[in-house]
C-alpha positions in Angstrom: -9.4 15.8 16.0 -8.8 11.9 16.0 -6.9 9.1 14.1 -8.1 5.5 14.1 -5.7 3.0 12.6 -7.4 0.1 10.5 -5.0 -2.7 10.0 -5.5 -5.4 7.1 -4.3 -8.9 6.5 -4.3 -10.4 3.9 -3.2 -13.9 1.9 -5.7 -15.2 -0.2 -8.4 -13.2 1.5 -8.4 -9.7 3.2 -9.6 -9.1 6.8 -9.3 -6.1 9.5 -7.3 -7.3 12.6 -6.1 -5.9 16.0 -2.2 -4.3 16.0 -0.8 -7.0 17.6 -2.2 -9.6 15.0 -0.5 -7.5 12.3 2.6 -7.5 13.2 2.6 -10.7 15.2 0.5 -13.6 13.4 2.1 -15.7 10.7 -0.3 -17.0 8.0 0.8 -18.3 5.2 -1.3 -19.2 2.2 -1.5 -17.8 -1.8 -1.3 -13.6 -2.0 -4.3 -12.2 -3.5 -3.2 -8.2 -2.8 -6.9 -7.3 -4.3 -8.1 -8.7 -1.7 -6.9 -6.3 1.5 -7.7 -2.9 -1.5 -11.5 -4.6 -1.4 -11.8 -4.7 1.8 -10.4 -1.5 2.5 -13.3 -0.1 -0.1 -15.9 -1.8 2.2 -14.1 -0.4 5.7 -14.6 3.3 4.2 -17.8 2.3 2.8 -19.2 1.3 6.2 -17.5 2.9 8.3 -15.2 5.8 7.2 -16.8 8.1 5.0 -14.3 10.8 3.3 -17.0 13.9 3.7 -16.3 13.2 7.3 -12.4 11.3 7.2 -9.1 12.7 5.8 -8.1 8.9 4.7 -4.5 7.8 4.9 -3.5 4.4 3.5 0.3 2.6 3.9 0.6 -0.8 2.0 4.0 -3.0 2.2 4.5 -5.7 0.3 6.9 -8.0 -0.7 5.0 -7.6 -4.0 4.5 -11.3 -4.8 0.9 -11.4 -6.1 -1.5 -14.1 -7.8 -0.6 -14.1 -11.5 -2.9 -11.5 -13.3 -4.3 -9.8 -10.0 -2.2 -6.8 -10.0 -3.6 -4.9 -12.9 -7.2 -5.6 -11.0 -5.5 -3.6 -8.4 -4.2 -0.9 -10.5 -7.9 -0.4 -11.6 -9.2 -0.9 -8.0 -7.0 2.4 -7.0 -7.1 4.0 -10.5 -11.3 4.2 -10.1 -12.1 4.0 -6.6 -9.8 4.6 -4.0 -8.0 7.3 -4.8 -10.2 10.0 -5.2 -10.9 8.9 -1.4 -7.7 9.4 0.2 -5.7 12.1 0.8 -2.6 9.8 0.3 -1.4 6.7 -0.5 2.0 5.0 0.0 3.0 1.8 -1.3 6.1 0.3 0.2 7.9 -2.7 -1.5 10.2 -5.1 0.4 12.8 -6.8 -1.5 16.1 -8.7 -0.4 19.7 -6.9 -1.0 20.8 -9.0 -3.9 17.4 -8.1 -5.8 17.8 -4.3 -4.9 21.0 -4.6 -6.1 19.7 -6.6 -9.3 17.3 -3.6 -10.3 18.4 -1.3 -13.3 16.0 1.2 -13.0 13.0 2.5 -11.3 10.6 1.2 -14.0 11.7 -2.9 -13.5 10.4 -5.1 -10.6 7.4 -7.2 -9.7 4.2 -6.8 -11.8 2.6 -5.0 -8.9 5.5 -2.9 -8.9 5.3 -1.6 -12.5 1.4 -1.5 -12.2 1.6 0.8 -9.3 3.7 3.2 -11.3 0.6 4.4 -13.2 -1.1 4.6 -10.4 1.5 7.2 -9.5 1.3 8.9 -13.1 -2.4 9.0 -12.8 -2.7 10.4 -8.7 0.0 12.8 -7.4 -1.4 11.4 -4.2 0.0 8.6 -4.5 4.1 7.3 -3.6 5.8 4.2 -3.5 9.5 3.3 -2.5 11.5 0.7 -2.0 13.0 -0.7 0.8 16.1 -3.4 0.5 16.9 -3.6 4.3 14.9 -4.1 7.8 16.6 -1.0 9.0 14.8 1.0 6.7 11.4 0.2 6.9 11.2 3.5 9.3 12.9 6.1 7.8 11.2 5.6 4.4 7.4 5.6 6.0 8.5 8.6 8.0 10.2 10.1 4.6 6.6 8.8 3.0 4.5 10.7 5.5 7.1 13.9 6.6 4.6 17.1 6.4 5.3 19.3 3.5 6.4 22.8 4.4 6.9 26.0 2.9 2.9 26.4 1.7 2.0 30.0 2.0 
């Protein structure tokens, strides 16, 4: 019946902004990605519950991450958020030559690899990467595309 879109920032701290902050404000500071997973916990805690919200979550990421903080996000989607939202998608952001670098899909950044059992542990959950601007769009649009053929 309706979608409301929550956008969240985050370096070393996490907050909900406006559209046109997210895609248009530069910060800069140390990446704590914990930090926007917690305060999307407290947004459907307060705001969104999921008896009454289908809940929908896209994160991109360059995946540089404080050292040691991405297995307390692992855990924060392992045990909490994902039995809350219908799906997740995790998008990763790399330049050419690293794409190009990569052997397989098990290597990359330690948020990378500790996303991937997130994946074996939720079917609900996807990630991709993405080497070049001009794919940023076809990949959420792969990410989201409506499964057919259920009887």
């Amino acid at each position: 019946e309706r979608v409301e879109l929550v956008f969240i920032r985050h370096t070393h701290l996490a907050r909900a902004v406006d559209e046109e902050t997210f895609f248009h404000s530069a910060e800069s500071g140390g990446t704590v990605v914990s930090t926007a997973l917690e305060e999307m916990q407290r947004i459907i805690r307060e705001t969104y519950s999921p008896a009454d919200w289908n809940i929908y979550a896209a994160q991109a990421s360059d995946g540089e991450n404080f050292s040691g903080d991405s297995e307390k996000c692992g855990t924060i989607l392992r045990d909490e958020l994902m039995r809350h939202c219908q799906y997740f998608a995790y998008v990763e952001i790399m330049a050419p030559e690293e794409a190009a670098s990569l052997r397989s899909p098990e290597t990359g950044t330690e948020l990378w690899r500790t996303y991937l059992s997130v994946a074996e542990a939720w079917p609900n959950f996807a990630q991709k990467r993405i080497a070049r601007p001009a794919d940023i769009y076809p990949v959420f649009r792969e990410l989201f595309a409506r499964e057919t053929g259920h009887g």
